[in-house]
LOTI-976402 format. One record per residue (C-alpha): x, y, z; residue number from 0; residue in three letters. Coordinates in nm, 4 decimals, decimal comma. Each point is the difference from the previous one (the first is absolute). Layout:
N
[vexza [X; Y; Z]; NUM; ALA],
...
//
This chain:
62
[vexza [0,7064; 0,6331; 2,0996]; 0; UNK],
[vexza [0,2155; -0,0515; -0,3520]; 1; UNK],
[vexza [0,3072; -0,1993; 0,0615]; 2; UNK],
[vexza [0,2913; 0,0895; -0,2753]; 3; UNK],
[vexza [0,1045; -0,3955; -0,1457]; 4; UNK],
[vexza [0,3187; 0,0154; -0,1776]; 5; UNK],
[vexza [-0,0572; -0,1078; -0,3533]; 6; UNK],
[vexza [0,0431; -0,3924; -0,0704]; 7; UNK],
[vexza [0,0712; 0,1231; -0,3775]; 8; UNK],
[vexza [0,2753; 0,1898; -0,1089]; 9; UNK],
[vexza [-0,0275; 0,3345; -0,1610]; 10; UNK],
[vexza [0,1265; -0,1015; -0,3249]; 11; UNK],
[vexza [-0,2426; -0,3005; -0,0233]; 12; UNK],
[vexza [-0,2632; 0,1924; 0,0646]; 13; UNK],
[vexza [0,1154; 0,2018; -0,2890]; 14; UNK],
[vexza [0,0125; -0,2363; -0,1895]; 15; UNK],
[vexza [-0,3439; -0,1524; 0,0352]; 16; UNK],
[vexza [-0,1466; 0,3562; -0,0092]; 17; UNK],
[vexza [0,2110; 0,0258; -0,3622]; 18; UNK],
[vexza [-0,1887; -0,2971; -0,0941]; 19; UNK],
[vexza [-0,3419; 0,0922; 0,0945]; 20; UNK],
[vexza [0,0174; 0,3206; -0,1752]; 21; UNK],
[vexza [0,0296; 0,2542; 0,3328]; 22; UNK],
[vexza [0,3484; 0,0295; 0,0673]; 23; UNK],
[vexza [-0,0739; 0,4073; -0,1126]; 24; UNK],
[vexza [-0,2184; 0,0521; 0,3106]; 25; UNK],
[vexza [0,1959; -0,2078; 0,2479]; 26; UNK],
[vexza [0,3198; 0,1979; -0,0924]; 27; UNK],
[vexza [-0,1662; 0,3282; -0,0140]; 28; UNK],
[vexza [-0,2006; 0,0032; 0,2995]; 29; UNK],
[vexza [0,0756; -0,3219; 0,1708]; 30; UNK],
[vexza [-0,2957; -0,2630; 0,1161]; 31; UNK],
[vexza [-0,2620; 0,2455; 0,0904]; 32; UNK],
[vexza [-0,0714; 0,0516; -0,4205]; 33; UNK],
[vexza [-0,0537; -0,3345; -0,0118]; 34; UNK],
[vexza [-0,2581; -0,2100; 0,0516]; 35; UNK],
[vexza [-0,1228; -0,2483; 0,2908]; 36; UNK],
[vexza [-0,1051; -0,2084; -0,3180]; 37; UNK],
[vexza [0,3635; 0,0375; -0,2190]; 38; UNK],
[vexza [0,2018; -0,0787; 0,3252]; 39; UNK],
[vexza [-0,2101; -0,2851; 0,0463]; 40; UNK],
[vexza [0,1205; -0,0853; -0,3791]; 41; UNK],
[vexza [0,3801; 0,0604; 0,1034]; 42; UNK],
[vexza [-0,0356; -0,2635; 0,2668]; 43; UNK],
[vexza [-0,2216; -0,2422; -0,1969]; 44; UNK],
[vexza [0,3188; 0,0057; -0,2972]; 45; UNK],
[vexza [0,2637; -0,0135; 0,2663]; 46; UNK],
[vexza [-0,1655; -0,3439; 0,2089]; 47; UNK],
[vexza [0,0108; -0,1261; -0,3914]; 48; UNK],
[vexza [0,3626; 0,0992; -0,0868]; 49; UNK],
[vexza [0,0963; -0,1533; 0,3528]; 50; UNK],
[vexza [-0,1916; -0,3099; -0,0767]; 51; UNK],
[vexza [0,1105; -0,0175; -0,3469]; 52; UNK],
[vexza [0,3635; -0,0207; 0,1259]; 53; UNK],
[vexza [-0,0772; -0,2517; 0,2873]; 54; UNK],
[vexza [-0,1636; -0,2340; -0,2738]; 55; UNK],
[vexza [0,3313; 0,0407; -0,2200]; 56; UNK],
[vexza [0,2196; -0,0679; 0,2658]; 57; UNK],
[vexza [-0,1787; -0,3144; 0,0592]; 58; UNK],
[vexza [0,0413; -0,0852; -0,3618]; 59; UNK],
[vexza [0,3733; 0,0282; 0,0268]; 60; UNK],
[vexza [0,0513; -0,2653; 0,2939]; 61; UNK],
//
């Protein structure tokens, strides 16, 4: 009983964080399923701080 979520993060973001964390090979070679529960876990992890990082600057602005 899978249900198919439409993505909350674009493709090119995702992209980019994979570029960053060194995988971006595998992901555009053979999508998600050559990479790991553990380096997904990594892409979210650096895209929460990226959002969080612009939320705080934002604030810094007002």
């Amino acid at each position: 009983m899978s249900r198919k979520r439409k993505s909350m993060m674009s493709e090119n973001l995702k992209q980019q964080l994979a570029q960053e964390l060194g995988f971006s090979d595998a992901l555009q070679q053979e999508g998600f399923a050559a990479v790991s529960s553990r380096d997904c876990g990594n892409m979210v992890r650096l895209a929460i701080q990226k959002a969080e990082q612009q939320l705080n600057s934002g604030k810094n602005l007002r």
